[in-house]
C-alpha positions in Angstrom: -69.6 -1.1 121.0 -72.5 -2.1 118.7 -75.4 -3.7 119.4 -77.9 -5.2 117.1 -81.6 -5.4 118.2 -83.3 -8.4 116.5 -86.4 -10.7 117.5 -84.2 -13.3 118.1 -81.3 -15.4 116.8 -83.1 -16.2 114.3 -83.7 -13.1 112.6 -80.3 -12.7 113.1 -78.8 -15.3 111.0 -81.6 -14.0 108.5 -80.7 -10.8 108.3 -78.6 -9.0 110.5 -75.8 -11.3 109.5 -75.8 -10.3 105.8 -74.9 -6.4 107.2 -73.0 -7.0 110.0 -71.3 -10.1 110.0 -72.2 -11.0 113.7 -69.6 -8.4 114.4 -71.6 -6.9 117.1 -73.7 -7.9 120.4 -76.8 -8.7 120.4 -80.4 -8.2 122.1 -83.1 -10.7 121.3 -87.0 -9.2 122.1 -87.5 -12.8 122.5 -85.0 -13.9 124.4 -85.1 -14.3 128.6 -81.7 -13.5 129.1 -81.8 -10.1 126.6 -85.2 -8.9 128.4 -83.5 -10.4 132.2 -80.0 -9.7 131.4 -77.6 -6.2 132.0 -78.5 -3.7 129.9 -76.3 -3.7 127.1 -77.7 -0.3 125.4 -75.5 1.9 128.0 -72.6 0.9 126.8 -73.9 0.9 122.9 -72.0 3.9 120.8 -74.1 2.1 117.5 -77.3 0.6 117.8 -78.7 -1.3 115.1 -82.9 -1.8 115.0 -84.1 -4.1 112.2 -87.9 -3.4 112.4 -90.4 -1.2 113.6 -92.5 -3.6 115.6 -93.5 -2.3 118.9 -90.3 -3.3 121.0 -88.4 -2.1 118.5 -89.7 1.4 119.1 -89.3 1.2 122.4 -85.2 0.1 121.7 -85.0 2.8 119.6 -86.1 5.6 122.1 -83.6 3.6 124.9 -81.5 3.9 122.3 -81.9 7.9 122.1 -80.5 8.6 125.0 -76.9 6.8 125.4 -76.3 6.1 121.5 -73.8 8.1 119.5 -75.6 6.7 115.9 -78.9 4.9 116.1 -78.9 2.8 112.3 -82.8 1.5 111.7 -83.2 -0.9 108.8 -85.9 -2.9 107.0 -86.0 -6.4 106.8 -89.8 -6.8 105.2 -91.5 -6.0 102.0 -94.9 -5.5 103.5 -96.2 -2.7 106.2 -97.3 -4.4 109.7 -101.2 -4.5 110.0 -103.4 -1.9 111.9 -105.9 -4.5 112.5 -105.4 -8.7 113.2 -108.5 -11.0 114.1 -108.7 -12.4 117.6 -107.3 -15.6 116.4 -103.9 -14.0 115.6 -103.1 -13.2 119.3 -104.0 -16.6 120.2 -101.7 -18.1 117.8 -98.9 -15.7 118.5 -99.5 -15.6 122.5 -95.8 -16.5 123.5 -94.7 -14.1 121.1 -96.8 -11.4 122.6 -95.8 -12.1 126.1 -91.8 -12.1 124.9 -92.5 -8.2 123.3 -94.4 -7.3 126.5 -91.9 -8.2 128.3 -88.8 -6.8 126.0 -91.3 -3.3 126.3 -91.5 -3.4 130.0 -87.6 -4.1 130.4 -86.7 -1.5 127.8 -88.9 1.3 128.9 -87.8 0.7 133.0 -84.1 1.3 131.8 -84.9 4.3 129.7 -86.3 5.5 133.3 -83.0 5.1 134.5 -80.8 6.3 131.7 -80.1 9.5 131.9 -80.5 12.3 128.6 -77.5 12.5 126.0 -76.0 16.2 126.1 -76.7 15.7 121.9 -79.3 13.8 120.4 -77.9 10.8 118.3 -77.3 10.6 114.7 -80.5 8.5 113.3 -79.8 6.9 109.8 -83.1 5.1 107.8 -82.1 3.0 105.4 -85.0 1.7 103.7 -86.7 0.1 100.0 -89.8 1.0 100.4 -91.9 4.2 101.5 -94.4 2.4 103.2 -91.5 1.9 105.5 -90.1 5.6 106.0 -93.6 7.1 106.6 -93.8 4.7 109.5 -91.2 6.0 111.3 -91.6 9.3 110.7 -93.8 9.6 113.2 -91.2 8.6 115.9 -88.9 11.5 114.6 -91.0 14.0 115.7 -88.1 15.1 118.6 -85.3 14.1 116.3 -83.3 17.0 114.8 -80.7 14.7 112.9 -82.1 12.4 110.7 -80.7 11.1 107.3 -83.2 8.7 105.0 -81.1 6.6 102.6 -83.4 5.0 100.0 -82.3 1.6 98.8 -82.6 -0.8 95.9 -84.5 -4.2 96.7 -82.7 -6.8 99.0 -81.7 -10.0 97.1 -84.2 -12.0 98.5 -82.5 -15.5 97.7 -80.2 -14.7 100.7 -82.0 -11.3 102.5 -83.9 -13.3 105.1 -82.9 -16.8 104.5 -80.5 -18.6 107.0 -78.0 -19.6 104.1 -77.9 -18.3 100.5 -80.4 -20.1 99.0 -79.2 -22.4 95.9 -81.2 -21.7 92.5 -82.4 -24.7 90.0 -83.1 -23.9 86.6 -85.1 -27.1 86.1 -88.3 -25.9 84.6 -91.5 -27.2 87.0 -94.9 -26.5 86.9 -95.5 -24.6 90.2 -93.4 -23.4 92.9 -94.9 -22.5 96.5 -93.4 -19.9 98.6 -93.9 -21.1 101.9 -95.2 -18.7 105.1 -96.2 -19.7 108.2 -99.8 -18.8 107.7 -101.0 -19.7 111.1 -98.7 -16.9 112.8 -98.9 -14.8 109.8 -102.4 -14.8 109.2 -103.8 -16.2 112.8 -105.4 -18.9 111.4 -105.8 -22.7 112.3 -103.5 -25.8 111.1 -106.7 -27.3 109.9 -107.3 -24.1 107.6 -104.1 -23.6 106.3 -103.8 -27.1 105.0 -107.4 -26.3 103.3 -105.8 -23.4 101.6 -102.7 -26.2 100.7 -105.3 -28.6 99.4 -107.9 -25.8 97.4 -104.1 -25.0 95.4 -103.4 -28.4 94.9 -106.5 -28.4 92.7 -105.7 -25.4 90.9 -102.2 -26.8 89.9 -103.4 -30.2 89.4 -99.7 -31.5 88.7 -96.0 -31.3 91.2 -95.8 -28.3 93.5 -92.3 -27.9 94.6 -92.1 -25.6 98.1 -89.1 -24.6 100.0 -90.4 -24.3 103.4 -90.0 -21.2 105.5 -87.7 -21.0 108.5 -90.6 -20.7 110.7 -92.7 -23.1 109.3 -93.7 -26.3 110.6 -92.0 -29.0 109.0 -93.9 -31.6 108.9 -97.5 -29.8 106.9 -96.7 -30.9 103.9 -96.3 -34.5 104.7 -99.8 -35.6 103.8 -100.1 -33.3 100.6 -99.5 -35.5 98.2 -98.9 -32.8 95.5 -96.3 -30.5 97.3 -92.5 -31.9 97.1 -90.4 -29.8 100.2 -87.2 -28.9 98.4 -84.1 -26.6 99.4 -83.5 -24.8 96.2 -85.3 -21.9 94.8 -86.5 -23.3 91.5 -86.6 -20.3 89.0 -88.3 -21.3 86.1 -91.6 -22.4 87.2 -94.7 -21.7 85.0 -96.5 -20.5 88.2 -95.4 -19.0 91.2 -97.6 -19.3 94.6 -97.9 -17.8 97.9 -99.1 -14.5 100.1 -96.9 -12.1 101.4 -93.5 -13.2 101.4 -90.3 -11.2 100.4 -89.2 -14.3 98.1 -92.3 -13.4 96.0 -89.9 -10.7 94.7 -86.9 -13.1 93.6 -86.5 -13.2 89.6 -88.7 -15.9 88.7 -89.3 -16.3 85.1 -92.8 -17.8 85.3 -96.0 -17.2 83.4 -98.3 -16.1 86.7 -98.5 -15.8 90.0 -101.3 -17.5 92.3 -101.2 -15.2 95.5 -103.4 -15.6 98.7 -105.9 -12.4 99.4 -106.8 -11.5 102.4 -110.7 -13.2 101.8 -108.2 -16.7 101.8 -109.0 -17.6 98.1 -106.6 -17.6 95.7 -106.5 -14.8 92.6 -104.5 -15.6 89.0 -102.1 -13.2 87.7 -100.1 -12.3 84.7 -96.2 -11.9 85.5 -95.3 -8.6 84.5 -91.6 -7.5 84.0 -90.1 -5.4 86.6 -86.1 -4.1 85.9 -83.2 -6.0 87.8 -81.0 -3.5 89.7 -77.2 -4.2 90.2 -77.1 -3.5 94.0 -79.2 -4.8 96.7 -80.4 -3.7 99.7 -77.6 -5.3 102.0 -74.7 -4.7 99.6 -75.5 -0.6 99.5 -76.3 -0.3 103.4 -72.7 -2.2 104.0 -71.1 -0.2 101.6 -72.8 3.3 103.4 -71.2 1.9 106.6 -68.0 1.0 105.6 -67.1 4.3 104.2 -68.9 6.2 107.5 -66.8 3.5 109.7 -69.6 2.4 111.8 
């Protein structure tokens, strides 16, 4: 059996779904009846973990003792942060009580699983190296461990729910949407200020395609931004802060990305190579021929 280990369906239908095809079952960090539920990592020969947030950690060393191949990938660009201000657990307080839970539940059953007589086959796959030093550390009792570096995931459909579509129309500015208030722990009220201060700097149409965990209603009184569902390519200026579809081919002029001081800093596009496999398309290929 396989068994992916996601936030939740979500993430999923993000991600997971672009490697294995929902072929699999599933445990959700965020999820009562994952955390509540049967253990479903006894039974798991191949266990899939798509981050290294804390529950996943503690997945993966559940997953140590009773899984024949343990297959950790990367979903994001960007290294989690050391250090978040106070406001960022009170905006993300449901979401911390879900991953305390997930912890507690998947650390009681690693009580009660007993050892392997091997250790299990542990497979990286990863795009950046930010992202392989992180789980080094967690390897320190691991004796079989294979890092498989990747090209870039195809961000158009790597982390969106459906392949995105892609206008050619050239516009002046297009927004790549985050949730800013999880991300960032800051207030609605400040995160339509940052909306409204890049208003200014535009000064004309900003097209945005919002985020799937974005509220969908923020840019109704923004006057400026027009929600749309494409990816629109040829805009002069690209916008945002962290997100992956910062890396999608855009062929605009500069970029306006958020620093972490919330102001906004103006860049010159520079020209980075195109490679002719992604992320997803290599890992599925890797698995396919390995039959897991």
């Amino acid at each position: 059996m396989k068994l992916s280990v996601n936030i939740d369906a979500l993430e999923k239908e993000r991600f997971a779904r672009h490697v294995l095809h929902n072929q699999c079952d599933f445990y959700y960090h965020e999820d009562k009846r994952s955390i509540f539920g049967k253990c479903k990592f006894s039974h798991a020969k191949h266990v899939f973990i798509w981050g290294r947030r804390p529950p996943d950690i503690e997945a993966f060393k559940l997953a140590s003792r009773s899984a024949d191949t343990i297959v950790i990938l990367q979903h994001a660009k960007n290294p989690r942060r050391d250090q978040v201000p106070l406001s960022y657990y009170k905006q993300n307080f449901k979401k911390l009580v879900y991953w305390l839970s997930s912890i507690g539940r998947l650390k009681l059953s690693r009580w009660y699983l007993a050892h392997k007589a091997h250790q299990p086959k542990v497979l990286l796959f990863y795009f950046t190296e930010a992202y392989k030093t992180e789980w080094q550390q967690h390897f320190t009792e691991q004796h079989n461990v294979e890092y498989i570096l990747c090209n870039a995931p195809d961000v158009s459909s790597f982390g969106a729910k459906t392949d995105a579509k892609v206008c050619a129309t050239p516009v002046p500015c297009f927004y790549v949407d985050e949730p800013l208030t999880k991300t960032l722990g800051i207030s609605e009220q400040q995160e339509i200020t940052l909306l409204v201060e890049l208003q200014q700097l535009i000064g004309d149409t900003i097209y945005v395609k919002l985020h799937p965990r974005s509220n969908i209603d923020k840019f109704n009184h923004l006057n400026l931004f027009k929600v749309v569902d494409c990816i629109y390519q040829n805009a002069s200026t690209v916008a945002g802060y962290r997100s992956g579809l910062l890396d999608y081919r855009f062929k605009n002029h500069t970029w306006l990305t958020l620093q972490k001081d919330l102001s906004w800093q103006k860049k010159l596009k520079k020209h980075t190579p195109h490679s002719q496999k992604d992320y997803a398309t290599q890992v599925k290929e890797y698995l396919l021929k390995h039959d897991l």
